[in-house]
N, C-alpha and C positions, 0 to 999 in steps of 0.2 A: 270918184267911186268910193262907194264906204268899205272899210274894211270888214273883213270876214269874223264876227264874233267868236270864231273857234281855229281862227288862225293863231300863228306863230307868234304875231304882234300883241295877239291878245292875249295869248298866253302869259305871257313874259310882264304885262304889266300886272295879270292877276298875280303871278306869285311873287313877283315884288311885292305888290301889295300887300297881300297877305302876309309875307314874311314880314314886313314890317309890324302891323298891325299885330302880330305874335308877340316881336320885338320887344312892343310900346305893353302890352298884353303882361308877360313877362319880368321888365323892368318896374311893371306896379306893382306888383305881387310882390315880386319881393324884396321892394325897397318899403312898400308899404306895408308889406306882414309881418317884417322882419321884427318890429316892436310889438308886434302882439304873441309873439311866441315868446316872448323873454317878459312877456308882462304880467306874470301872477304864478311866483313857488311859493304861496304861502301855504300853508296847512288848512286843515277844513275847520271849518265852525266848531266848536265846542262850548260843554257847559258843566262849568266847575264846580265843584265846592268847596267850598270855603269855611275855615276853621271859624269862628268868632270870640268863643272863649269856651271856657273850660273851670267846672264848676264842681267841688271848691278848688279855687287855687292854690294848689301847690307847688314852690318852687322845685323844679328839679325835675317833674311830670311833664312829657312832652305831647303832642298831639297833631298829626298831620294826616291831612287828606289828600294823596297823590292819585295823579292818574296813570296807569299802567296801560300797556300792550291789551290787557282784556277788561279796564275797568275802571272806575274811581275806586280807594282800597283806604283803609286808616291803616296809621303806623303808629301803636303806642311805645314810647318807653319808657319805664317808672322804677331808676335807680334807687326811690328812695324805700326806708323800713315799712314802710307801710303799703296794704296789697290796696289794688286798683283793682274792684271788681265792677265787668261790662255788662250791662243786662242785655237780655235778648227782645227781638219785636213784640212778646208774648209777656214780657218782663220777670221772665227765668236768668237765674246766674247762669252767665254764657260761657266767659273768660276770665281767668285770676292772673293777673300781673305783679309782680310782686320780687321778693323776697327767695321765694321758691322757685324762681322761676317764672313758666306759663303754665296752666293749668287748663283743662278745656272740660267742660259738661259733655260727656258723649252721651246724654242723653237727651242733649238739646239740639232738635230739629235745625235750628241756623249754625251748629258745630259745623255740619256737613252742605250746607248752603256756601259758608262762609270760605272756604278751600275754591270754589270758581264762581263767578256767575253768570256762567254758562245755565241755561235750561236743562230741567228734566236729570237732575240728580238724583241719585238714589239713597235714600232715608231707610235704614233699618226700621225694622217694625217698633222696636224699643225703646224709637227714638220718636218720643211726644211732648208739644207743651207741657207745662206745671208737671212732671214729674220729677220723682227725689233725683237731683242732682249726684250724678258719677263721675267725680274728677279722674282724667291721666291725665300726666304732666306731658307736656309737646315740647318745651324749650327748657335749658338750664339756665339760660338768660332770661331777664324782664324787658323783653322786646316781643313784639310780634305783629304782623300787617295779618289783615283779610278783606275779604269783600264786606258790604254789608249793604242789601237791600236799602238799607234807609237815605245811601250814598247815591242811587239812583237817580239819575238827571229826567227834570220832565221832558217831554216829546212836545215838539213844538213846530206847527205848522208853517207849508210856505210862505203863508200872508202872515206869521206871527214874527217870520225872519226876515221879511222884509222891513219891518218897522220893527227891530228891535235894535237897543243902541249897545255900543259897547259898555260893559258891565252894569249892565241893567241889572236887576234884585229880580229874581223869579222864581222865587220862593224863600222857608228855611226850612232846615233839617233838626232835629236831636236827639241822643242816643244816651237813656239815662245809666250811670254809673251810682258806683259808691265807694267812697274814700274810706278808711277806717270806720267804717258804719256810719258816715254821713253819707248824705243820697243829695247827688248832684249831675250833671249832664254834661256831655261834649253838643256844643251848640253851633250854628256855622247857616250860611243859604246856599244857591245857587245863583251861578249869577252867567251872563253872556259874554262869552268869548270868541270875537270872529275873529279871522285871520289878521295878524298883526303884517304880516309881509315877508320878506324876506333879509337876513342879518346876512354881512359878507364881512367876516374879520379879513385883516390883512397883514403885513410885517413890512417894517419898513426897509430892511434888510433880507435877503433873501440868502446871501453869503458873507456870514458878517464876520466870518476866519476861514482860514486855509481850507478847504477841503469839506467845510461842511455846510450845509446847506438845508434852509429850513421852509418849509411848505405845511401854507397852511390849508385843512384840509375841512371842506365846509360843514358848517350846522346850520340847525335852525329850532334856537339862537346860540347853542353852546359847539363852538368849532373844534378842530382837535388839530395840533401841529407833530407833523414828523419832521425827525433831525435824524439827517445823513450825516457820519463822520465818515469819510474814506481815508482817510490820513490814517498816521502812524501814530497819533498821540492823543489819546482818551481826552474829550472835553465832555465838563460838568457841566450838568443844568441844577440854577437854583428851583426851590419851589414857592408856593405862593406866598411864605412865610421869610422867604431869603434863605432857608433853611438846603442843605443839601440833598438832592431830590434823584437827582439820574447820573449818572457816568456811562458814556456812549465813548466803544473806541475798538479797536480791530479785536480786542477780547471778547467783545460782547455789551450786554446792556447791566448792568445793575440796579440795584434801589436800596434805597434809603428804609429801613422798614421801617423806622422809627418817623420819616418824615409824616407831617400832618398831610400833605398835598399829595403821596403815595396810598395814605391808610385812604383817604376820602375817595379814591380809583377804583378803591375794590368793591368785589359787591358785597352785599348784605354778610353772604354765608363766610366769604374770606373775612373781611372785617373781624366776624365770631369768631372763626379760628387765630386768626391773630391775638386776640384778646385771650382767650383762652390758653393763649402758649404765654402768656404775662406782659405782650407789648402793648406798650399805651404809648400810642402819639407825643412826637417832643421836639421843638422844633428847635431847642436849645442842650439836647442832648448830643452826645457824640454818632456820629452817623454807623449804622447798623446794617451793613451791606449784605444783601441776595442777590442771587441773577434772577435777571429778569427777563433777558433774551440771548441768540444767539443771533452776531453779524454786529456791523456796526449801525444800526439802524432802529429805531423804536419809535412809535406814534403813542401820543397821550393828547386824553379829551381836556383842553385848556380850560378852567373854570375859570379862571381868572378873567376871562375876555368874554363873561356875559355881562347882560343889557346890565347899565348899574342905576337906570330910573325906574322908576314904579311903571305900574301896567299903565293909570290915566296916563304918564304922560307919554309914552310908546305911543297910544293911540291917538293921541293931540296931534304928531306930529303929521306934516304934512309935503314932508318931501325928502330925499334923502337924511337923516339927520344920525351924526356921531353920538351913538347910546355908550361906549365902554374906551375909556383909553387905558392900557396896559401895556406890559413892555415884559420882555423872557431876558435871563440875564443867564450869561455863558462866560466858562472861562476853561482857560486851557493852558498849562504853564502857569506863567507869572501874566497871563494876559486877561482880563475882562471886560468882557461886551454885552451894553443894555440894549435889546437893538427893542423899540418902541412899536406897538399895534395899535391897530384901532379896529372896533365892530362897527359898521353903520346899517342902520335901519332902511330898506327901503319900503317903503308903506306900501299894503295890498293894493290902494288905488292908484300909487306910482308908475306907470308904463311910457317912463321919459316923453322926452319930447314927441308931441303931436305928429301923425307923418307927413302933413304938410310942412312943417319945420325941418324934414331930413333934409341933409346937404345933398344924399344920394340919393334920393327921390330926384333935385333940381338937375343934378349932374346926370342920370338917366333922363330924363327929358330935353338937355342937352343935345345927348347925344342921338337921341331919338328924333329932333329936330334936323340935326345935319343930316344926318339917312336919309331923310322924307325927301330933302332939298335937291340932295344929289340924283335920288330918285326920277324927281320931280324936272331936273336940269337934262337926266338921261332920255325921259319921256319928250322934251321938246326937241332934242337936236333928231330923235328918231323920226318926230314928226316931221321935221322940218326938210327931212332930205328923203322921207315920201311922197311931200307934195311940191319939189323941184320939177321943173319940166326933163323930161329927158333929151340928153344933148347925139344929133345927128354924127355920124362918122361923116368927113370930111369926105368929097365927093372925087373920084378920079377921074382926071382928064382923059388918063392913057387909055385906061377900060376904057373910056366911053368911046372913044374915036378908035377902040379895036372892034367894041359894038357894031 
């Protein structure tokens, strides 16, 4: 007799079944996705510019092109006697760097461009190409960043980035200047930057004295480490110079203000003030202590533990590869500890091992194996004592011959 497709029996084998097959469902998911969630924190494409030179050269005239929060931006600084004048896209004097300070044309159209480059700014009516230049001064230092139109990266299409290589040339740029009434330019291209990967510093030590404990906290590429002192006794941190840089201890945080590796922390506007109250960076000077926090605890972005190869070779690489060895050096008492880092590179096309290669993919089909078996063992003996014959009761004498 066949059994009833929506009986009991059959029941019980479909949701085994099923359950299994979930199981096995389940166990590839996510032994097998498990590498693809962890397979690409790199950053997005970009595309840089780049300084080339700087015309005429002067020693002491610096020239950089960063990329910012909203933009590519120049960052001049020109300590020396003689003014740095920027010309504009229209080739009106824009900016005086110099001596006096900064000085700015507010009656040049890219004065007010140059502050964002954001769309859709608004331009005073008095403010047009080739007219007579209006200096206000904006800075008493000769430093100053802005946007500038000509920093503008081209747009580049999905088929242009799929064949494009790392630091491909895709184009130049230049913004002419004038040195003490020579006429010269900041010059530089654009070039292609995909995602290099992901950097993971580390410490070889994690508690390399009593009570304190250091954790490093990630970037990409430049990481930042915090130090817990919970103890009773202030430990130093050197800075990148060996110079004395932090004191962390139940008091509080201090710094070094004189340290090279504190001034390089702050930002732009801090830096100025700093300078401006007469400190100048000294890494052989005597240490010039502020607070810097309260509790025993402070986080700093570690320069010292960026990539320390060029960009080709970052992207040469091809599979995990150690870009930065450094080491944070602590002391506390009469004791000193160099406890050693390392940054490694894992390449954007890095996503480890294949997931046919996972030990736990094998070990989940393993065990998904013995399941099926046991299943499969349960399914026969059930059969097997459905299709026994059934055994009669043993016949009685007595009834019968009461019959």
């Amino acid at each position: 007799m066949r059994e009833n497709p929506r009986g009991p029996g059959a029941w019980w084998r479909r949701s085994a079944t099923a359950g299994l097959v979930s199981l096995l469902v389940a166990a590839a998911g996510m032994l097998v996705g498990a590498p693809v969630a962890l397979a690409d924190s790199a950053t997005d494409p970009l595309i840089a510019a780049v300084v080339d030179h700087v015309t005429p050269g002067v020693p002491g005239v610096t020239v950089d092109a960063v990329l910012t929060d909203l933009g590519p931006q120049f960052v001049v600084d020109n300590p020396t006697r003689t003014e740095l004048v920027v010309l504009s896209s229209a080739g009106d004097p824009f900016l005086r760097v110099g001596p006096l300070g900064v000085l700015a044309n507010i009656r040049s159209p890219q004065w007010y461009t140059s502050k964002t480059p954001a769309a859709g700014i608004s331009i005073p009516p008095q403010a047009v190409d080739h007219a007579v230049p209006l200096w206000g001064r904006v800075s008493d230092t000769p430093q100053w960043g802005w946007y500038d139109s000509r920093l503008q990266a081209p747009q580049l299409t999905p088929a242009q980035v799929a064949t494009a290589t790392p630091l491909q040339h895709l184009g130049d740029w230049t913004v002419p200047v004038q040195y003490g009434g020579t006429l010269g330019a900041f010059a530089g291209h654009f070039e292609y930057r995909p995602p290099l990967g992901q950097f993971d510093s580390a410490v070889s030590q994690t508690q390399p004295l009593p009570a304190v404990t250091l954790t490093v906290l990630p970037g990409n590429p430049t990481p930042a480490l915090s130090v817990i002192n919970s103890g009773g006794t202030d430990v130093s941190v050197l800075g990148d110079a060996g110079e004395p840089f932090l004191t962390i201890g139940p008091g509080g945080t201090r710094a070094n203000n004189l340290s090279p590796t504190w001034f390089a922390l702050q930002n732009a506007d801090d830096q100025q003030s700093l300078r401006d109250s007469g400190v100048r960076p000294d890494a052989h000077a005597a240490p010039q202590w502020v607070a810097a926090g309260g509790g025993g605890q402070y986080s700093f972005v570690l320069n010292r533990a960026k990539p320390t190869a060029d960009l080709a070779t970052l992207y040469a690489a091809s599979g995990p590869t150690v870009v930065s060895n450094w080491t944070v050096t602590l002391r506390s008492g009469g004791t000193r500890v160099d406890v050693a880092g390392t940054t490694t590179l894992r390449p954007a096309g890095d996503r480890g091992p294949v997931w046919w290669q996972s030990p736990l993919l094998w070990v989940g089909i393993g065990i998904a194996l013995v399941l099926l078996a046991a299943v499969l063992v349960l399914l026969r003996r059930r059969r097997s004592r459905r299709r026994a014959p059934a055994r009669r009761a043993p016949r009685d004498p007595v009834g019968a011959d009461r019959r």
